[in-house]
N, C-alpha and C positions, 0 to 999 in steps of 0.2 A: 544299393546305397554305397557299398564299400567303393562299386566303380565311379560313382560318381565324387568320391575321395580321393581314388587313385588320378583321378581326372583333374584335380582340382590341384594335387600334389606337383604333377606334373604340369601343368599352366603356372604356379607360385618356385616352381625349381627351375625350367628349362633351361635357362640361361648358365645356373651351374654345373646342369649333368650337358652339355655342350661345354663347356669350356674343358673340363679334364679331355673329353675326345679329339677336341683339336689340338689340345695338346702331345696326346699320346701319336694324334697322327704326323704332325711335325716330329714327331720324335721317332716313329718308328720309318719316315721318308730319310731322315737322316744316317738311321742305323742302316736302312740298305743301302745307300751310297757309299759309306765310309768301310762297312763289315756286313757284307751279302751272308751271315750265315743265316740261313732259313728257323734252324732252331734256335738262334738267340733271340729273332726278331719275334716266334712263334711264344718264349715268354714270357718274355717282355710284355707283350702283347696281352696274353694270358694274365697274368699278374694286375698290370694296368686295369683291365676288365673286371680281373675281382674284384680288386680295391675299391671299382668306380661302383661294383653293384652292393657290396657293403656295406660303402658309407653311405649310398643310396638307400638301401632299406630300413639301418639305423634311420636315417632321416624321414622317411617316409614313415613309417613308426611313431619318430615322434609328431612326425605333425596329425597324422590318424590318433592321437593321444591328445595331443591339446584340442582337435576339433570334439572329443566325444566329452571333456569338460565343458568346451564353451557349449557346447550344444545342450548339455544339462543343465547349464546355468539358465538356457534361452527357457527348456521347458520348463523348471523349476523356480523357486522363487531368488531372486539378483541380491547377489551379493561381492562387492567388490573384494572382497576376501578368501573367495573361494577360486579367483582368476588362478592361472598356473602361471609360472614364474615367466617373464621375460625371456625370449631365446635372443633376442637382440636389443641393440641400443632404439632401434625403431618401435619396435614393440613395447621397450619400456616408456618410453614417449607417450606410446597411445593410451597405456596403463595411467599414467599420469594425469593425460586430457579426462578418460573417465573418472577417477578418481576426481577432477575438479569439476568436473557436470555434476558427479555426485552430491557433491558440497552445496554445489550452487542448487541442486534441484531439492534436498534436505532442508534448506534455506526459505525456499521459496511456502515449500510445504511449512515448515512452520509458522512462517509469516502471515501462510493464508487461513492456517487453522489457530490461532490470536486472533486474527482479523473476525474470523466466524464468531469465535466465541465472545469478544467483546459483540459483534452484532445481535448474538442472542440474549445477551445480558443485556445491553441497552432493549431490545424490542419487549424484553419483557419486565423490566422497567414500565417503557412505554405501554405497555398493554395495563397495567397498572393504573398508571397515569389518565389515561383516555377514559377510565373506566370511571372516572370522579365526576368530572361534566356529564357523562351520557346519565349517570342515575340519579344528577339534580335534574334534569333533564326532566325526567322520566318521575319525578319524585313534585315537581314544578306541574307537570300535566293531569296529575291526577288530584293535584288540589281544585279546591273551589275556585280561585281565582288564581287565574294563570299571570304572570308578572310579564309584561311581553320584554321587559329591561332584563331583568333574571336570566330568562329565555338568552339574550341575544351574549350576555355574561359568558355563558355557558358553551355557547354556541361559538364566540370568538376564541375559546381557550383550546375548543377543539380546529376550530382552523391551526390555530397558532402550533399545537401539537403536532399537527399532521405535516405541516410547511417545514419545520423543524427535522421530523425523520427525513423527510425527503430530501432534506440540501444535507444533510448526513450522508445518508447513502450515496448522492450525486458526487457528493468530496473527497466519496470513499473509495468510489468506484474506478477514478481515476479520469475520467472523464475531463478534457479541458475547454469549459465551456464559458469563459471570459472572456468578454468583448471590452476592449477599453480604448474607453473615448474620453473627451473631456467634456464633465457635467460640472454645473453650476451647483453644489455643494447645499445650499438652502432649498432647492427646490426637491432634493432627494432626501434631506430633512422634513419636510412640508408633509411629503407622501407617508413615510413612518409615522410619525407623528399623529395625521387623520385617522388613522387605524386605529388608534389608541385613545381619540377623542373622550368616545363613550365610558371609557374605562376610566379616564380622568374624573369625568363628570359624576361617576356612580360612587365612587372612594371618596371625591369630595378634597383631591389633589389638587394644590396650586401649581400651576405650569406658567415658569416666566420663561422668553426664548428670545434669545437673539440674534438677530439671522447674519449668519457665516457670508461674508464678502469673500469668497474663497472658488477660485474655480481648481477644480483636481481634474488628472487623471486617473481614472477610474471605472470600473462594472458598476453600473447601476443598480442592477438585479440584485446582488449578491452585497453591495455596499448598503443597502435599504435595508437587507436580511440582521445587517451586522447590528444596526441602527433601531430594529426593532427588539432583535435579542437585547439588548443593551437598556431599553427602553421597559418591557418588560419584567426583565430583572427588578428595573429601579421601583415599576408600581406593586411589583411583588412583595418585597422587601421593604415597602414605604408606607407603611400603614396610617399615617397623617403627616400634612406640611407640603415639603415644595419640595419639584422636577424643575430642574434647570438644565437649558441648554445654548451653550453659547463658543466663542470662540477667541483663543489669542494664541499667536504667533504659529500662524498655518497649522494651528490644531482644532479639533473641536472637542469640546468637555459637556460628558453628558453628568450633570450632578444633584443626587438626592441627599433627603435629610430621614434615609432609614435607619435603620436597626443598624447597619453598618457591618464591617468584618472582620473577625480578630486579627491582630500581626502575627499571628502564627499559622494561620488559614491562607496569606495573601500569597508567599512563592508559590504558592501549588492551584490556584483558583482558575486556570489557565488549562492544566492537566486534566487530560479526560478521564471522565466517573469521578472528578473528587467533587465533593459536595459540602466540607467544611464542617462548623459548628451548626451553620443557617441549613445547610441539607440536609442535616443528620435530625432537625426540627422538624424540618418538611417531610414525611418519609415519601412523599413520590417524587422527589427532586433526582435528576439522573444525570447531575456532574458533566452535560455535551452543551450546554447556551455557550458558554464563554469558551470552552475547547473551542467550537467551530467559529466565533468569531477570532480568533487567535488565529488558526487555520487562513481563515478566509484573508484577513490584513495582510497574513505573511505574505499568501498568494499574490494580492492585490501590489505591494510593495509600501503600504502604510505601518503604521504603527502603533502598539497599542499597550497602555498601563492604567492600574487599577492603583488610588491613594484612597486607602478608607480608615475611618476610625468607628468603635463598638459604641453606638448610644449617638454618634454625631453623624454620620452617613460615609456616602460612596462616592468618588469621583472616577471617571473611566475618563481618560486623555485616550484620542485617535490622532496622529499626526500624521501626517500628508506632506512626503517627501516623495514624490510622483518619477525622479528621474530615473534613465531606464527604461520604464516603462515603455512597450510596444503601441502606438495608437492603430487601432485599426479603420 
């Protein structure tokens, strides 16, 4: 081991135990030209050679010292604190670069373990959640007469759950899977909307709509997601009366006559996991519908706000200001 030090020593020095030699050889070609005596040139000489194996083995010393720290750092567990002092300006350079990997990799670790933990809070939220439809479900089947409308109630809440975590996770995960074209605005209205037919019809919801002359740039996919979250909310929240949906000054306004929001709930309605006065009602409400349409707008390049009043309802304004945007 130690040879393969000394080895290492001498490849990281060469160039300075060579320069004192040529030195001292220019020096002692000169003393014999000038002053032939054998014993000055024989000190001199002597002297030179000490000095150079000297400060050679101090040096070698210390760099067999700082290799047997870093080498304990490597098998032991890393800590930028236990480095040994910079022997040069180069060194402390590199001291620095690690020191800022550090930072940045301490960074990253915490960012990912928030990230985990809100995952695990929302999934079990969601586990939660999912658990209400499967045991009307299950509560529906074992009666006499089975409700086939009940049934399909149930059964759309659990689509809607599961579509939900999954464009979660997909937004979360960093993935960028936005295709943006320009769609005809009513017709990706039209699509949300049908999903929600049944639901209308079974509450006993008036739905008036007036269709958006509005062409955008925009994800389909993911713009329909927004439109349903939004949708959703409103027959949640809307226990009788009317779902309006309509449009002015290249916006579209989705607006109901529910239960409404307090003004002290509305800066934060937007913020993931909060849940308000209305989610603190709900206990399986998990504070991510309106985070991920917030998300999603930002992404898209639209825009989005919430005017509501307690007892009068919700209005959700999207506007559609498309420039920028990439058409693919």
């Amino acid at each position: 081991m130690y040879g393969n030090v000394f080895l290492s020593w001498l490849k990281a020095r060469y160039k300075l135990l060579v320069l004192p030699a040529v030195v001292s050889a220019i020096y002692i070609a000169l003393f014999c030209l000038y002053c032939p005596l054998l014993e000055a040139i024989g000190y001199t000489t002597l002297l030179a050679l000490i000095s150079t194996v000297a400060i050679s083995l101090f040096d070698c010393l210390s760099f067999v010292r700082r290799h047997r720290i870093l080498k304990r750092l490597v098998d032991e567990e890393f800590s930028l604190d236990l480095l040994p002092d910079p022997g040069s300006l180069i060194e402390s350079d590199y001291q620095k670069l690690l020191m800022r990997l550090d930072r940045d990799k301490k960074t990253l670790l915490s960012n990912s373990d928030t990230a985990m933990r809100d995952l695990e809070d929302y999934f079990t939220i969601w586990a939660h959640q999912i658990k209400t439809p499967i045991s009307a479900m299950h509560l529906l089947l074992q009666s006499q007469e089975i409700s086939e409308n009940d049934l399909s109630a149930e059964l759309f809440k659990i689509e809607q759950y599961v579509e939900t975590v999954l464009s979660y996770v997909r937004l979360g995960s960093g993935i960028n899977d936005f295709v943006i074209r320009k769609y005809d605005l009513d017709a990706i209205l039209r699509q949300a909307v049908r999903k929600f037919s049944r639901i209308f019809i079974l509450k006993k919801i008036r739905f008036n709509y007036s269709p958006p002359d509005l062409q955008v740039h925009t994800d389909e996919k993911w713009l329909q997601f927004v439109f349903e979250q939004l949708l959703s909310n409103a027959l949640k929240y809307t226990k009788a009366g009317t779902i309006s949906i309509y449009s002015t000054n290249n916006s579209v306004i989705i607006e109901d006559t529910g239960i409404g929001i307090a003004q002290e709930d509305l800066p934060r309605v937007f913020d993931k996991g909060y849940t308000g006065y209305n989610g603190r009602e709900d206990k399986k409400a998990t504070g991510i519908g309106l985070y991920l349409c917030r998300e999603i707008i930002k992404k898209l390049g639209h825009t989005i706000a919430i005017e509501s009043e307690v007892g009068v309802g919700t209005k959700v304004i999207i506007g559609f200001d498309t420039a920028g945007l990439a058409v693919e």
